[in-house]
C-alpha positions as CSV (number, residue, x, y, z in Angstrom):
1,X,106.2,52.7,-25.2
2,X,103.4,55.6,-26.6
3,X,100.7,53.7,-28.5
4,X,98.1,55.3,-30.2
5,X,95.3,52.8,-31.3
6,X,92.6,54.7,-34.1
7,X,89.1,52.4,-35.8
8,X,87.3,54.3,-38.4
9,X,84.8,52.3,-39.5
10,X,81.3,51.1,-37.8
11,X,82.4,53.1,-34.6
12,X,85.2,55.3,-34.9
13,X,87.5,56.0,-32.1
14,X,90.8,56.4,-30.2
15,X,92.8,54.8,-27.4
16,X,96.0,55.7,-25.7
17,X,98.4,53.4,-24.0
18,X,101.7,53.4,-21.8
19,X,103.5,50.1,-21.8
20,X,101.4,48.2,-19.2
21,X,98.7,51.1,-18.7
22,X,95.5,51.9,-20.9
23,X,95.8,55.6,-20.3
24,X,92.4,56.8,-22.3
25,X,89.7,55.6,-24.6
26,X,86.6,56.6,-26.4
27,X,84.7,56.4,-29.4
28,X,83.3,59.6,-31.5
29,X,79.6,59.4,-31.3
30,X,80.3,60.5,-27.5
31,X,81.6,63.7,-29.3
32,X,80.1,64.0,-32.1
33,X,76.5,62.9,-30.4
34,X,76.0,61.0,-33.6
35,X,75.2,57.0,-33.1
36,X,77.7,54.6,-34.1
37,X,79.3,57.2,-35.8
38,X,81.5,55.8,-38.8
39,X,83.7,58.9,-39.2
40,X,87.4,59.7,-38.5
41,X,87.7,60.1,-35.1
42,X,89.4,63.3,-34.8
43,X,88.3,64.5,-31.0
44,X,88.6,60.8,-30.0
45,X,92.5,61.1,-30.9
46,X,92.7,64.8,-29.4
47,X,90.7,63.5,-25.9
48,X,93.5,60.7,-25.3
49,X,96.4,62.8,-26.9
50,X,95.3,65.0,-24.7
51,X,94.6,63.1,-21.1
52,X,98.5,62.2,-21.5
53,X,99.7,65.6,-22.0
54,X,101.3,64.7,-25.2
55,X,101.3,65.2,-28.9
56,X,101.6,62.9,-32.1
57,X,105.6,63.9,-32.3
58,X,105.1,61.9,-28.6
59,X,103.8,58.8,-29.8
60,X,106.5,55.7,-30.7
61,X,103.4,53.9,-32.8
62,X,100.1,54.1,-34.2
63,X,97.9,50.6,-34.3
64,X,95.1,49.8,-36.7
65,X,93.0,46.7,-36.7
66,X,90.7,47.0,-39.1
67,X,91.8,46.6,-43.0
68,X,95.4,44.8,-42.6
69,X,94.3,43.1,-46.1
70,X,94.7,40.5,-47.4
71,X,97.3,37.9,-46.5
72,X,98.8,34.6,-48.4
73,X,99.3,32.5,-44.9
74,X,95.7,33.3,-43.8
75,X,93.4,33.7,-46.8
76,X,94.4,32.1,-49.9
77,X,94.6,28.2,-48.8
78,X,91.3,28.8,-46.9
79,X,89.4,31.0,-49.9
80,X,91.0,28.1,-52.0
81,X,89.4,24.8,-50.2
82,X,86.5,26.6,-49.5
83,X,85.7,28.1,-53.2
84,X,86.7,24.5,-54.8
85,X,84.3,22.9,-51.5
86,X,81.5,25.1,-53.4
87,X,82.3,24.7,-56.8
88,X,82.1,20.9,-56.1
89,X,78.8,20.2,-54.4
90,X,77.1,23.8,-55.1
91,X,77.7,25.5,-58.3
92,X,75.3,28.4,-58.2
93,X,76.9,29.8,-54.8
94,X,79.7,30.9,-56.6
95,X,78.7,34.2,-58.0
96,X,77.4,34.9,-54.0
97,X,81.3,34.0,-53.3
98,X,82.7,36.3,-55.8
99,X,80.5,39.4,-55.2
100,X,81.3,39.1,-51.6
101,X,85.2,39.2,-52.6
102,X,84.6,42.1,-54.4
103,X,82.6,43.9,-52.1
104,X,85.5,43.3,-48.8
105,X,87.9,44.7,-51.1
106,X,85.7,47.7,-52.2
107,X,84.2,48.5,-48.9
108,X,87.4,48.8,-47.2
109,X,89.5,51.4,-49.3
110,X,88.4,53.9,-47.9
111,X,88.6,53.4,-44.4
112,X,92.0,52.2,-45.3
113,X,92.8,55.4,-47.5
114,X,91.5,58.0,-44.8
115,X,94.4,56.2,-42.2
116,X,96.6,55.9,-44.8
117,X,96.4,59.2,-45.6
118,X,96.5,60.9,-41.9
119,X,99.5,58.9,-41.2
120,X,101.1,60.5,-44.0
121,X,100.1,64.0,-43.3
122,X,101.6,63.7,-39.8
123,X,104.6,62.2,-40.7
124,X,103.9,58.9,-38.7
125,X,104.5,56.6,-41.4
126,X,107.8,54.7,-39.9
127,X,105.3,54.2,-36.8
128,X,102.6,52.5,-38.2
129,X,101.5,48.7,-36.8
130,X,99.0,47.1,-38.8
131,X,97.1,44.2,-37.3
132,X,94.7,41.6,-38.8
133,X,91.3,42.0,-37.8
134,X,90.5,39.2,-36.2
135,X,93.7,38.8,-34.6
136,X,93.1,42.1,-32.9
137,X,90.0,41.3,-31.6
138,X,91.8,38.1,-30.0
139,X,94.1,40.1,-28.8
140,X,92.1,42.6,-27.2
141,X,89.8,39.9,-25.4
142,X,92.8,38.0,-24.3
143,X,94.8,40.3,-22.9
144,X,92.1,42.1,-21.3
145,X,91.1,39.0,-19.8
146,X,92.6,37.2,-16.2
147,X,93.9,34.2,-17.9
148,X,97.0,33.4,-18.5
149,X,95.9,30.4,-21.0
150,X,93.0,30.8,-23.0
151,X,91.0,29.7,-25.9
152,X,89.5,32.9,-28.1
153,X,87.1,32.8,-30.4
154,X,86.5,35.8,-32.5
155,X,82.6,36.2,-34.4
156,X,81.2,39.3,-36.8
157,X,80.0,40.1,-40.1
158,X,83.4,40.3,-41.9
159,X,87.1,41.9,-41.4
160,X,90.3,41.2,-43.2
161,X,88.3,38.0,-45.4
162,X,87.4,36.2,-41.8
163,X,84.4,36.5,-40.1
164,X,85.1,33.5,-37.1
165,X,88.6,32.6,-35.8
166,X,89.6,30.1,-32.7
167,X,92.9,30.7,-31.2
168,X,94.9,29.0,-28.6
169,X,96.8,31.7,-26.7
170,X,99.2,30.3,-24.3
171,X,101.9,32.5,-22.3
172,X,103.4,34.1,-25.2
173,X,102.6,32.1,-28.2
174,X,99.6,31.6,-30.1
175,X,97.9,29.6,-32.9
176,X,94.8,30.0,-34.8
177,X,93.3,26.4,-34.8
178,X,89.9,27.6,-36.8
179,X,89.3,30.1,-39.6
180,X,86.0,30.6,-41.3
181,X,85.3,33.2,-44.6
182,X,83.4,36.2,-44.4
183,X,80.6,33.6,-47.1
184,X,80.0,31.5,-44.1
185,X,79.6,34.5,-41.9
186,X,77.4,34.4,-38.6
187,X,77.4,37.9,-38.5
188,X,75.7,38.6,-41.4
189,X,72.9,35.4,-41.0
190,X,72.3,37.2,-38.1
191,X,72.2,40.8,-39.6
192,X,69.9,40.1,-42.2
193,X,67.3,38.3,-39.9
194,X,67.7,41.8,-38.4
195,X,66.5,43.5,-41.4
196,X,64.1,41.3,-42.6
197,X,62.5,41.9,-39.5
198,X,62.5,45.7,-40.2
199,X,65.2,46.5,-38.1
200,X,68.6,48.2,-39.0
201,X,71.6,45.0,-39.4
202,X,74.9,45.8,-37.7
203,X,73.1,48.1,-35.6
204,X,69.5,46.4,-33.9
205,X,70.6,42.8,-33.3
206,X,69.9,43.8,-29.8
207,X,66.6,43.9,-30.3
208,X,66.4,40.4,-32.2
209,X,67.9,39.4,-28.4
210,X,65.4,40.7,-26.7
211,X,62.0,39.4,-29.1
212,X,63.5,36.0,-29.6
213,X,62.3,35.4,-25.9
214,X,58.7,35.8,-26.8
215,X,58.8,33.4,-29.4
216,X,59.0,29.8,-30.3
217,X,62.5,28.8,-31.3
218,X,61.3,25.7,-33.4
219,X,59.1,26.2,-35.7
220,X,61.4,28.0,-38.0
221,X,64.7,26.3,-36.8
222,X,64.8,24.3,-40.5
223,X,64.9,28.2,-42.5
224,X,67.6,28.6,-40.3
225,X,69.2,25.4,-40.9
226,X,68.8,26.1,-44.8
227,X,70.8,29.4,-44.3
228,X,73.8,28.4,-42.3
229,X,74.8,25.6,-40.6
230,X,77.6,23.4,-38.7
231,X,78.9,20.7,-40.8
232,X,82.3,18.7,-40.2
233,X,83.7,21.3,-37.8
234,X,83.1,24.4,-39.9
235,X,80.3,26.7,-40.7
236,X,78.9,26.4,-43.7
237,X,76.3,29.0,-45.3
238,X,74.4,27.6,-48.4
239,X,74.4,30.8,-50.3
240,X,71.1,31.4,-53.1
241,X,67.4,32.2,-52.4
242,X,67.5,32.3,-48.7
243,X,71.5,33.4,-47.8
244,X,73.7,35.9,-49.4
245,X,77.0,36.8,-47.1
246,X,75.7,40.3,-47.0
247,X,73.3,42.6,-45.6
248,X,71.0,43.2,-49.4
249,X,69.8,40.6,-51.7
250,X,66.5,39.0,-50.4
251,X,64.5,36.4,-52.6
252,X,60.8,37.0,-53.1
253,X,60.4,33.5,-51.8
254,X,62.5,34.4,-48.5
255,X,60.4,37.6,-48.4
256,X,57.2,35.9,-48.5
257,X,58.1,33.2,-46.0
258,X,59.0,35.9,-43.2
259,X,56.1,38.1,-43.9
260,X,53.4,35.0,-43.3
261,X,55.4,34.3,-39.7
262,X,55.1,36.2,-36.4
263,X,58.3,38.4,-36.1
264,X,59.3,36.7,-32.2
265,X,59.1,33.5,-33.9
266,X,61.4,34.3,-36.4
267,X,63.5,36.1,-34.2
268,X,63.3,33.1,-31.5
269,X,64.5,30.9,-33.9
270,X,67.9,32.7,-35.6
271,X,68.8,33.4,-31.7
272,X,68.3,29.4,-31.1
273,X,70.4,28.3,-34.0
274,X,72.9,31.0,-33.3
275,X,73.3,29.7,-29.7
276,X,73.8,25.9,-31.1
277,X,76.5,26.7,-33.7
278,X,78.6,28.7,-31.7
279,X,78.6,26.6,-28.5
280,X,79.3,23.4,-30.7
281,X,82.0,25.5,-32.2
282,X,83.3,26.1,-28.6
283,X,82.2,22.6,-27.5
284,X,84.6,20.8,-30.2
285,X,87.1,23.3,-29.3
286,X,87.0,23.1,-25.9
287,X,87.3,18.8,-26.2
288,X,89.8,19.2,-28.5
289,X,92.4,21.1,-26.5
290,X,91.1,20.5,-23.0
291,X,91.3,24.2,-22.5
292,X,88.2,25.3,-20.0
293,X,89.3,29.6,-20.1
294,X,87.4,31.1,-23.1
295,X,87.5,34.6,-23.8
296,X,84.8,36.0,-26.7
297,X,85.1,39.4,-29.2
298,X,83.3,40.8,-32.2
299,X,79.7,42.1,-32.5
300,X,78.5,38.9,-32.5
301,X,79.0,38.1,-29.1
302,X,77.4,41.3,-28.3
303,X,74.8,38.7,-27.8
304,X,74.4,38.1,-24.3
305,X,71.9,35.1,-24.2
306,X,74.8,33.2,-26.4
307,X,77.1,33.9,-24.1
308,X,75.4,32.4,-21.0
309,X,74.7,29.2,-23.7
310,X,78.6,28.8,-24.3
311,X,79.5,29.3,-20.8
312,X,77.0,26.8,-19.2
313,X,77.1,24.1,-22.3
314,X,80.5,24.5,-23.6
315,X,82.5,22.6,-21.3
316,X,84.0,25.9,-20.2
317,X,84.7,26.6,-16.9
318,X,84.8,30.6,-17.4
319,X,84.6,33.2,-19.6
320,X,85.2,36.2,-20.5
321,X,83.7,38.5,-22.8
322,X,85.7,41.5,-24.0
323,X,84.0,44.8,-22.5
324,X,84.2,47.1,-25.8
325,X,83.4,43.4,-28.4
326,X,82.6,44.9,-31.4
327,X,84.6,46.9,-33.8
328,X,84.5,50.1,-31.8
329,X,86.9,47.8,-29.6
330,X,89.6,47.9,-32.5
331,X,90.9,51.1,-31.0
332,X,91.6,49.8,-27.4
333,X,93.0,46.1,-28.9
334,X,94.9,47.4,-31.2
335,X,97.3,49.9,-28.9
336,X,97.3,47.0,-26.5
337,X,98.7,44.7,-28.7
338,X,101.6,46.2,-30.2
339,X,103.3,46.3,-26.5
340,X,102.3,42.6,-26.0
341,X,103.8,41.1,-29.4
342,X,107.0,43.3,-29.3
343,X,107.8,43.3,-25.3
344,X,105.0,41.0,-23.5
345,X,103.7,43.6,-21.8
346,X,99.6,42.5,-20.8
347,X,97.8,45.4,-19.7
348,X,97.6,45.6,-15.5
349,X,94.0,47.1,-15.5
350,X,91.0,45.8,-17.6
351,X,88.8,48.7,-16.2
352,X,86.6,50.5,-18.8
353,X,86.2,53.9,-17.4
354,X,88.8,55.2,-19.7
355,X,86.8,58.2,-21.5
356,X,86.1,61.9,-20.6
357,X,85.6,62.8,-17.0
358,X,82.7,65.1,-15.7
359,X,84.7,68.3,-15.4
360,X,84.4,69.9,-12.3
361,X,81.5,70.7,-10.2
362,X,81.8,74.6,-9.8
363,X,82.7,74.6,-13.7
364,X,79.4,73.0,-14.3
365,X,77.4,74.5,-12.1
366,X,78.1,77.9,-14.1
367,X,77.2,76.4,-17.1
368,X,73.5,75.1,-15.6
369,X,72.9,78.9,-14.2
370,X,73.7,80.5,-17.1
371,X,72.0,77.9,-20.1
372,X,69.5,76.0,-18.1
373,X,67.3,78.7,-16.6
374,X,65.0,76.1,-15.3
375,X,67.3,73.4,-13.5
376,X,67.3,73.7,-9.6
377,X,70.6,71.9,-7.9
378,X,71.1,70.8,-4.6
379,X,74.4,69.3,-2.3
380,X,72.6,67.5,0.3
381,X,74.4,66.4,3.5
382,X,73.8,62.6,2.9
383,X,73.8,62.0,-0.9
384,X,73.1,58.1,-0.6
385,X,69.9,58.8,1.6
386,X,68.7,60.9,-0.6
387,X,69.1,58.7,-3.4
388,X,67.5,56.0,-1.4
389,X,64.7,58.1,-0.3
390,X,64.3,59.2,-4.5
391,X,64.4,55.9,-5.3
392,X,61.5,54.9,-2.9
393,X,59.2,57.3,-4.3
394,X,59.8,56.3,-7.8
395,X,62.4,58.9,-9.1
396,X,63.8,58.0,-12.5
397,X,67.6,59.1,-11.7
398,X,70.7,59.5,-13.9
399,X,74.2,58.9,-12.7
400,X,76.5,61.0,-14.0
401,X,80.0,60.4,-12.6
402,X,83.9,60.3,-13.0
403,X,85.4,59.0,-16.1
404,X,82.8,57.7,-18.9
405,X,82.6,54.1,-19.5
406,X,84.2,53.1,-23.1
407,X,82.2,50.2,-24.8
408,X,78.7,49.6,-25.5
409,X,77.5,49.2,-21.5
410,X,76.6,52.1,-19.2
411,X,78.9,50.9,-15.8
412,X,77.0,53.4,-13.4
413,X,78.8,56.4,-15.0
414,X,76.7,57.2,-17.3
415,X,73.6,55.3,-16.3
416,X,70.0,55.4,-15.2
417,X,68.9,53.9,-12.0
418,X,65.9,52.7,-10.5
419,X,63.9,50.5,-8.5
420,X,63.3,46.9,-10.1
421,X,59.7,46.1,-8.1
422,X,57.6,47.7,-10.7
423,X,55.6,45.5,-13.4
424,X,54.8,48.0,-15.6
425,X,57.8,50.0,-16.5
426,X,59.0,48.0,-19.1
427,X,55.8,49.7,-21.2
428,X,55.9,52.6,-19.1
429,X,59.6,53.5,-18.5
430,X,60.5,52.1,-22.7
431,X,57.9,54.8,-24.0
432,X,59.7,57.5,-21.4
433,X,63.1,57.0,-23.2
434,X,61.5,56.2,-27.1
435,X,62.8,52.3,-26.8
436,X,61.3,49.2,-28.0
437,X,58.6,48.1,-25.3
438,X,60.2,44.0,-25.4
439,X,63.6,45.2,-24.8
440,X,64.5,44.2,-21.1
441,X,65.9,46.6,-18.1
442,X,69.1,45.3,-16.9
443,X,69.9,44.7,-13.2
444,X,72.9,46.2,-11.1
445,X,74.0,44.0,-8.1
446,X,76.6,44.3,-5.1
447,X,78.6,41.1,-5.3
448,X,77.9,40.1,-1.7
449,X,74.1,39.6,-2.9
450,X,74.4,38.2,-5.9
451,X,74.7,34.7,-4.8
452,X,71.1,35.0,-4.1
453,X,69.9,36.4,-7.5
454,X,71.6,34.5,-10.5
455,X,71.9,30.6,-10.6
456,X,75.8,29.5,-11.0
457,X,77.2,33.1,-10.4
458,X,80.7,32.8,-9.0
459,X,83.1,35.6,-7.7
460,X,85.4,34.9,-10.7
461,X,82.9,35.6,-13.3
462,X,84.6,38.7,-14.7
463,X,82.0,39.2,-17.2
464,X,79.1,40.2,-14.9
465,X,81.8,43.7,-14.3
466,X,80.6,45.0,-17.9
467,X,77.0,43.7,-18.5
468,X,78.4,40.9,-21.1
469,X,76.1,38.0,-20.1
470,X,73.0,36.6,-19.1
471,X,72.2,34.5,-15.8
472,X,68.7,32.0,-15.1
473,X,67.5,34.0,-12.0
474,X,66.6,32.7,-8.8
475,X,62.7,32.2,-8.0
476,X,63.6,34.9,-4.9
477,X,65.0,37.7,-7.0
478,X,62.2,37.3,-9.6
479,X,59.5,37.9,-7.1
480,X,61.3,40.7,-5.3
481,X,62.7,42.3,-8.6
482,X,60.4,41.7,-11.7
483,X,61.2,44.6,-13.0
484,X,64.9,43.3,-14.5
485,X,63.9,40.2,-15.5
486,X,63.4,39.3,-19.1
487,X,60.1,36.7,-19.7
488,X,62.7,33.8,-20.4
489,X,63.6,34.5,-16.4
490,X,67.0,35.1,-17.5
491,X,68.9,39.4,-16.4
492,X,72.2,40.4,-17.5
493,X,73.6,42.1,-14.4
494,X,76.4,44.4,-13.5
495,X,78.4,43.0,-10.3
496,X,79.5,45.6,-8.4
497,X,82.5,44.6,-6.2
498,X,83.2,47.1,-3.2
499,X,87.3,48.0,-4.8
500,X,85.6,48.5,-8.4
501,X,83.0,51.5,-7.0
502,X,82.9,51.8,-3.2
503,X,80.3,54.4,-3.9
504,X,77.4,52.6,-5.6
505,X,78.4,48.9,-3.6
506,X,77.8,50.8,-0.7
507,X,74.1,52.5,-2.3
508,X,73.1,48.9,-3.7
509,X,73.7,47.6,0.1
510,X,71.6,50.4,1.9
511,X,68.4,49.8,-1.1
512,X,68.4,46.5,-0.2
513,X,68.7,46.9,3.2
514,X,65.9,49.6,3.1
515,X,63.6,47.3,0.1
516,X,64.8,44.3,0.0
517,X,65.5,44.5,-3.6
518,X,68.7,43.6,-4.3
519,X,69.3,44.7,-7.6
520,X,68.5,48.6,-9.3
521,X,68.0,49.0,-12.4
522,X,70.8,49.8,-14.8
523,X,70.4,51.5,-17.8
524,X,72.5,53.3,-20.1
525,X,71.7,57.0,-19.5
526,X,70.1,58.5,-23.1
527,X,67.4,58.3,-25.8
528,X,66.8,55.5,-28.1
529,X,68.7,55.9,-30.9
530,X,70.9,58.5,-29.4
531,X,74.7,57.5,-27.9
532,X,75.0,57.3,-23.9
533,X,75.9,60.9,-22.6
534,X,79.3,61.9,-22.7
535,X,79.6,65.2,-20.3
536,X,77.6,67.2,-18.0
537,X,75.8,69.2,-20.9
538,X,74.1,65.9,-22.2
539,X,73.5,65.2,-18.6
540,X,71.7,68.6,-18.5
541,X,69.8,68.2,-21.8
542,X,68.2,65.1,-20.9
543,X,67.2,66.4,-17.8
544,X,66.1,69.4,-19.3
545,X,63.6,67.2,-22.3
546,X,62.8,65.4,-19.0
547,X,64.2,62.0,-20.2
548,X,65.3,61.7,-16.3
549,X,63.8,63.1,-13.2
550,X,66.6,63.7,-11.4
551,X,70.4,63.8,-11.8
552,X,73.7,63.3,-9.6
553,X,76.7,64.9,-10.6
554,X,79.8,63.8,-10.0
555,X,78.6,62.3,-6.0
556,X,77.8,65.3,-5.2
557,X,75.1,67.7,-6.4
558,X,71.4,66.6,-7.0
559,X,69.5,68.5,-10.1
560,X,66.0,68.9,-11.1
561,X,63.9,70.4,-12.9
562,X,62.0,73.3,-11.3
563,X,58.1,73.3,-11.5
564,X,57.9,69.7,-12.7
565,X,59.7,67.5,-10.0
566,X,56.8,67.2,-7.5
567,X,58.8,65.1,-5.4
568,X,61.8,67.8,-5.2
569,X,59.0,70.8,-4.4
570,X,57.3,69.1,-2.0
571,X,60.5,68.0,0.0
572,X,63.5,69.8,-0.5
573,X,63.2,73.1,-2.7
């Protein structure tokens, strides 16, 4: 069974797969260079297409998980209670309710048209699988996931008239146990606290993340409360002067309020109230079934420091976050999901480098002699001692390796490396790639060490593959790597087993033998505001603007930039 899974909306892409094998994934803006580009994702479908040395007349269906619409079983009882809850105890909500209605079904058509359409055009029409939003993203994290019994709870702004589901997925069968409207939406309470802070919604939550930690989470924690809340098992947003299920619409009063508090404390305290409604959502949940697995998807838990909270506070005994959890994850969950429901196929493989590879090195090398004049390469004899010996004299280096990583984490394909002892780069190495100065560097950390750097880290915590999570950190690996740790003392590592990337287990290993440090720092290789390289020509343009000092291609060749790398002048050119 061919499935073709396509998203067009936030972040467009395309993701091939072969009954129990996810052959290829990846999202435009690694094409297109255009961030979280909302698009149709025409060389997205041509890169897996091609990878699998097929056509569309190949495939036997084409999945889409983002506008199934609207659905009697799901939506109407639940819009029903919940508009006649409102109409009941909070009259002047209602309008708030009815212009979000209207919006979903506005915002949506097109998307929805442009599939519609294509599927049409190519004659695919008999083949089409249309799944509900926020089933797909159950899907995706479940099956992804190393559970065979799992709770799943889905969080965004909105998709398909939902915006939080919990699921019970067991063996075969499932059953929603919790469904929340896009008007009581944590996505959006959490998006607009983005903006007000004069950041973009559905784009800089990140950043809300990071600030929150140099703030104090109670001062403002009844604002919060007034917005959205937890009442009787549900979420409950009190829509009017300081919530609107939507990312416009602010009250002067609201306006005024933020503008007279310090932005970390505002930040500080949506993250705190955030991290409380969720985990007593997965609490209850938790209590009520007795089921300890809990797999996570949607942009919302693109939020690390939740994660950790609903792990460690939850009841859970493990979780897993899925890899690609926002909505440029439709693609992959969708093609995964048609095989499951129709045949019970899981997929064997929950790896992420599923994108574009490097192309080869000769190939490449052509390509820097005859467009980049002033990049120098080199094949040294032992790759990971040079690399060590860069690292030691504080050479910013980019990896650029095998197969690109498909999601929002740079894996150590497309990443930037380096030591984690220095104080200062946070300022330093932030202004270097045009980021915010309080967003943290993340660690990257051979499992054998690990143990020794994050409080409660166990071997089976899959999340820590694919950067989905925070950990406390030990008082040992904060005074040997300061560098990666946030100033809440908390990292969100990569765990590098020696069977996932023999190669860079085996460079972590050596650095620590060599500094003791037993973490690098991992992040994703490009410019703020920019998507993570796809190829060897981004590679090469960054290196070019300088962006990076060095970069390794494909574990083999080490380039530079002539007359400005003193360290490659003085010791190898």
């Amino acid at each position: 069974m061919l499935v073709l899974g396509v998203t067009n909306n936030d972040l467009a892409g395309a993701c091939l797969v072969r009954d129990d094998v996810i052959l290829a994934a990846a999202s435009e803006e690694r094409f297109s260079r255009v961030k979280d580009h909302k698009t149709w994702p025409e060389k997205s479908i041509e890169f897996v297409l091609k990878s699998a040395n097929c056509t569309l007349a190949d495939i036997d269906h084409i999945a889409y998980g983002w506008s199934a619409g609207l659905n009697a079983d799901k939506h109407f009882l639940l819009y029903f209670d919940r508009i006649a809850e409102e109409a009941q105890n909070h009259k002047e909500g209602l309008p708030h309710f009815r212009q979000r209605i209207h919006n979903e079904i506005e915002n949506d058509k097109r998307s929805r048209h442009e599939f519609d359409e294509f599927v049409a055009r190519n004659g695919l029409k008999s083949k089409v699988v249309y799944i509900d939003h926020h089933e797909c993203h159950a899907l995706g994290a479940f099956l992804c996931s190393p559970f065979d019994e799992s709770l799943v709870m889905t969080c965004d702004g909105r998709g398909d008239f939902q915006s939080l589901t919990v699921s019970h997925y067991s063996g075969g069968s499932n059953k929603v146990l919790l469904r929340e409207t896009t008007i009581d939406s944590l996505g959006y309470f959490y998006g607009r606290i983005t903006k007000l802070l004069g950041f973009i919604p559905n784009r800089h939550e990140g950043k809300i993340t990071g600030l929150a930690a140099h703030g104090d989470p109670d001062k403002l924690l009844p604002l919060m409360r007034k917005m959205i809340d937890y009442k009787d098992g549900h979420i409950r947003a009190n829509c009017g002067p300081y919530y609107q299920p939507s990312y416009e619409g602010y009250s002067e009063e609201l306006l005024n309020i933020i503008k007279a508090e310090k932005p970390e404390d505002v930040a500080a305290a949506a993250q705190n109230h955030m991290e409380i409604l969720l985990t007593q959502v997965a609490t209850d949940q938790v209590k009520a079934t007795n089921v300890k697995n809990v797999c996570l998807a949607g942009g919302v838990f693109a939020n690390v420091k939740l994660n950790q909270r609903i792990l460690e506070q939850s009841g859970a005994r493990n979780v897993y976050v899925f890899p690609p959890m926002g909505d440029g994850g439709l693609a992959l969950a969708a093609a995964i999901s048609v095989p499951y429901r129709q045949a019970g196929i899981r997929p064997k493989s929950s790896s992420m480098f599923l994108g574009p590879g490097v192309g080869e090195t000769p190939e490449n090398l052509k390509l820097l002699k005859t467009s980049y004049p002033k990049l120098r390469h080199l094949k040294p004899q032992d790759l990971q001692g040079f690399i060590i010996d860069a690292l030691e004299n504080s050479q910013v280096v980019g990896l650029c390796r095998g197969r690109m990583e498909f999601g929002p984490r740079a894996l150590c394909n497309r990443t930037i490396i380096y030591r984690t002892d220095d104080t200062t780069m946070n300022d330093w190495l932030n202004k270097r790639f045009k980021r915010t100065e309080f967003m943290p560097f993340a660690p990257v950390t051979a499992a054998e060490l690990a143990p020794q750097c994050y409080n409660n880290w166990k071997r089976e915590d899959v999340s820590t593959r694919f950067m989905t999570i925070t950990y406390d950190c030990t008082p040992e690996f904060r005074a040997a790597c300061p560098g990666v740790v946030h100033i809440d003392n908390t990292a969100r590592p990569q765990i590098i087993r020696a069977e996932d990337d023999p190669f860079m287990h085996q460079l972590l290993l050596s650095w620590y033998d060599r500094s003791k440090q037993a973490a690098l720092v991992n992040t994703s290789f490009n410019k703020h505001e920019e998507p993570i390289i796809g190829g060897a020509k981004d590679a090469f343009d960054a290196l070019n603007d300088e962006i990076v000092d060095l970069v390794i291609l494909n574990d083999e060749v080490v380039l530079w930039k002539d007359g400005v790398n003193k360290f490659m002048t003085q010791r190898y050119a």
